[in-house]
N, C-alpha and C positions, 0 to 999 in steps of 0.2 A: 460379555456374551460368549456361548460355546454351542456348538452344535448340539449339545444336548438340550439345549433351550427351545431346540423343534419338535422335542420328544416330551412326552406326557410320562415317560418310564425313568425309572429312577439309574437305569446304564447310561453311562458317559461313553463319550469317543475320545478322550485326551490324543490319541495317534492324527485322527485327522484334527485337533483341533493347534497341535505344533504346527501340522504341514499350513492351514488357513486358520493365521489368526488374526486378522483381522475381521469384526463384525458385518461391515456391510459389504466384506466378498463372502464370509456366510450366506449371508442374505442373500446375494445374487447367487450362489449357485443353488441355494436349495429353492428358490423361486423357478429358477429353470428346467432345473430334473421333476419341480411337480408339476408343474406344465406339460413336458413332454410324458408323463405318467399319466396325467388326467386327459391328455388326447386320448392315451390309448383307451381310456375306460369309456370315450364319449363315444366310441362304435357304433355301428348299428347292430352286428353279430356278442349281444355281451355277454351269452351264457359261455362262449367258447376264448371268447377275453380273457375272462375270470379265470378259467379252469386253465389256460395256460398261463396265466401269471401266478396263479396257486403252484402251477407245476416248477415254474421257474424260482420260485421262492425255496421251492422242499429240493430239487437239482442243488443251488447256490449250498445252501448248508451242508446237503453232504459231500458239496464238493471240498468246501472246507474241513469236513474230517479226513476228508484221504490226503489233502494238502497238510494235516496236522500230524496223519497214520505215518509219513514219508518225513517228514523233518524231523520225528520221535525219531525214527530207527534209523537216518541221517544221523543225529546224534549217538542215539548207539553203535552206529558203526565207526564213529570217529574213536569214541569209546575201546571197543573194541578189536578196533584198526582191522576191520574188516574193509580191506583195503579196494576192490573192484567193485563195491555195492553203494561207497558213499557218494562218490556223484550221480548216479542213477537215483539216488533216495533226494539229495538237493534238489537236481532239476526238475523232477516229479514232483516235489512238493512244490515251486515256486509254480508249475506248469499247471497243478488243480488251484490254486489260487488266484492265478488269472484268469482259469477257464469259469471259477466260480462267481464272478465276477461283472464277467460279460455276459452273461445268463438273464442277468439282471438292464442289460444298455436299454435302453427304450427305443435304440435305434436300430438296434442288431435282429435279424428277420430270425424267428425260430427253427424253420428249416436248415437255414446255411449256419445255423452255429451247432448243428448236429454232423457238419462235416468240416467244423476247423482239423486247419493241419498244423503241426509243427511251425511252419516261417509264418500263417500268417496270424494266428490267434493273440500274438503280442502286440502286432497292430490294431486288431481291434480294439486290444486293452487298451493304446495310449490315444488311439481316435476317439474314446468315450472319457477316458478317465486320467489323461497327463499330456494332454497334445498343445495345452496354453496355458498362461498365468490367471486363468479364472478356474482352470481343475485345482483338485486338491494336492495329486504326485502330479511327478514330473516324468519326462522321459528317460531317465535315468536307471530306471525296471528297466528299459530294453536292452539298455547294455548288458544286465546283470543275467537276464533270460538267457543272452546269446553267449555271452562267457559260460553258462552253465548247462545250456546245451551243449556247445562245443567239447568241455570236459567231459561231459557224460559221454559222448559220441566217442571221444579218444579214450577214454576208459575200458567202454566198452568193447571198441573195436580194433584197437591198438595199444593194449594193454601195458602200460609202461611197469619198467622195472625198478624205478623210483618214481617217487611222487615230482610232479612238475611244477603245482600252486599250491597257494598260500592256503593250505585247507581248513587253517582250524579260525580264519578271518572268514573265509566262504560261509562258514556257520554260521559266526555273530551278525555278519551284513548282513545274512537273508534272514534271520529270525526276525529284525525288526521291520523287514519289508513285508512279509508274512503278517502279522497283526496289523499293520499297516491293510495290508487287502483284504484284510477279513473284516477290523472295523467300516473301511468300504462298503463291504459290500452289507453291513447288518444297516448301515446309514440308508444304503439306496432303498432296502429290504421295506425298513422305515416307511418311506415316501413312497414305496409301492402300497403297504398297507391303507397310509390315509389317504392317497389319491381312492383308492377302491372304495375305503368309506363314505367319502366326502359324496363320489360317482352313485355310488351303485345303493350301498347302504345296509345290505341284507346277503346271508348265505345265498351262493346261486344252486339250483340242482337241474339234473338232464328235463329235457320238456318232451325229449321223442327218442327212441333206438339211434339214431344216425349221432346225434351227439355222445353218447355211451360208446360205439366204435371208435370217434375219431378220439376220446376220452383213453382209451386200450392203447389207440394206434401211437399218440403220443407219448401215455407210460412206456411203454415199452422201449420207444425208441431211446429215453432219458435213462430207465432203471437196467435196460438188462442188455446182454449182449447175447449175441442169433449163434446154438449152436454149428457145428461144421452139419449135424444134418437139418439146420434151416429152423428149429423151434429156440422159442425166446424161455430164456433162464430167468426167474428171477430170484433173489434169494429171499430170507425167512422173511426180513423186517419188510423187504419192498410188497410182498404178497400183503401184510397186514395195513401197512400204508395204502396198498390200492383198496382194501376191506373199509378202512377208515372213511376215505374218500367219496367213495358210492354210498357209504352210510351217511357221513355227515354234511353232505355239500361241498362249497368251493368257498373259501375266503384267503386270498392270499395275506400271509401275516408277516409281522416282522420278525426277522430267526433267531433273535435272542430267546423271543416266547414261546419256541417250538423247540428249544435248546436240550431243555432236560428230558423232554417225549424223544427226544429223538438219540439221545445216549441211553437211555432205557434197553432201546433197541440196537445198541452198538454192541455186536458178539455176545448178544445175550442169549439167542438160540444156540451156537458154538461154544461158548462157553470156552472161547481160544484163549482168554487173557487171566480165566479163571484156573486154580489151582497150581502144579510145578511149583518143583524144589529150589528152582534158581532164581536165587535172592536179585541177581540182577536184570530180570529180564523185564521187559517193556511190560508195563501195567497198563488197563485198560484209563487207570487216573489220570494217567502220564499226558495222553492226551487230550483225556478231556480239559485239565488242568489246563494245557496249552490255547486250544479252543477260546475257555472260558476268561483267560487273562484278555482274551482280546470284544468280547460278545459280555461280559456282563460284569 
């Protein structure tokens, strides 16, 4: 038995199925996380359920590309030895992979995970997702978080004159920890879609104006960040994803099946990763490739 035996989709998780291999602690965790999944759907507010665990579902993935966009150009700055930028790119990519993560806790209030900070967002990772021998990791991302916060902070703010760690280890540990969190989080992604099916059954869409605002009020807080003079930015693809959204309803799904819709839209308006002479520079491939080694 493998975790992909809860899945009807032909993607495996081999990453979590090294960390739980044994069958009937499969069993028991994925019993538990649909449990607490199917609480949330049995609500009595379910058009705004829906529409925020849609939202939490399309947050998780592209949190995973900026944790993918950061550990590409981590690697090319080892590459490169572009020496002041590569722990800044490490820690940022393992720091959107945990935050992509807990997006998904069934326990974690959506409010307050729009204001994790640095010390405490690791704990919520390992209080949902490595706090005992029935998760799937362990505690062992904490160390790894704090080690690579730490560098990046000395990096950044005490710029040393030789290097002090083991940098080119720092890569290979955190790349498998990295697919490690991402097939996490496509697993949980999973169990949030068939709890919603099992619940609900059907696209939800707004029933009155009050739900369309709190609908706004939420994108925005997830997609865009509040200029200095107070108006919310969003960029090309989030304007078309909110278009999409109003058009088609609410289904929260699982993010492998929203994988390629949503690389589509990865610097597709910018056209950043398009064209230039330099054979070496970071391809738009590079990380979908990374992405997809772990989601499909």
């Amino acid at each position: 038995m493998a975790f992909h035996d809860f899945s009807s989709y032909i993607f495996q998780f081999p990453y979590l199925d090294q960390r739980m291999e044994h069958p009937a602690d499969q069993k028991k965790y994925y019993d538990r996380w649909m449990k607490k999944y199917g609480d949330r759907f049995a609500g009595d507010d379910e058009t705004m359920t829906v529409i925020e665990w849609d939202l939490r579902c399309r947050k998780a993935l592209r949190g995973i590309f900026s944790s993918a966009t950061f550990f590409i150009e981590a690697r090319k700055d080892l590459q490169m030895r572009c020496f002041s930028s590569y722990y800044f790119c490490l820690y940022y990519a393992l720091f959107h992979a945990v935050y992509a993560a807990v997006f998904l806790d069934a326990d974690s209030d959506f409010e307050k995970l729009l204001h994790v900070t640095h010390k405490n967002i690791i704990h919520i990772f390992i209080s949902a997702y490595a706090n005992s021998k029935t998760d799937i990791l362990t505690k062992e991302i904490g160390a790894v978080f704090e080690d690579l916060r730490y560098r990046r902070e000395y990096y950044s703010y005490v710029t040393p004159f030789n290097n002090l760690f083991r940098y080119e280890e720092d890569l290979k540990t955190l790349q498998n920890i990295l697919l490690e969190c991402y097939q996490l989080t496509g697993f949980h992604s999973l169990m949030i879609s068939k709890s919603f099916r099992k619940k609900i059954r059907r696209v939800v869409k707004f029933k009155d104006a009050d739900e369309i605002y709190e609908f706004d009020r939420m994108f925005h807080q997830l997609f865009s960040k509040k200029a200095p003079d107070g108006k919310s930015i969003l960029d090309a693809s989030c304007e078309f994803m909110r278009y999409e959204m109003l058009r088609d309803g609410f289904c929260p799904e699982y993010i492998a099946l929203d994988l390629d819709h949503q690389f589509d839209e990865f610097h597709t308006y910018d056209g950043y990763y398009d064209g230039g002479d330099e054979t070496n520079a970071i391809k738009a491939s590079d990380i979908w490739s990374f992405v997809a080694q772990a989601l499909m």
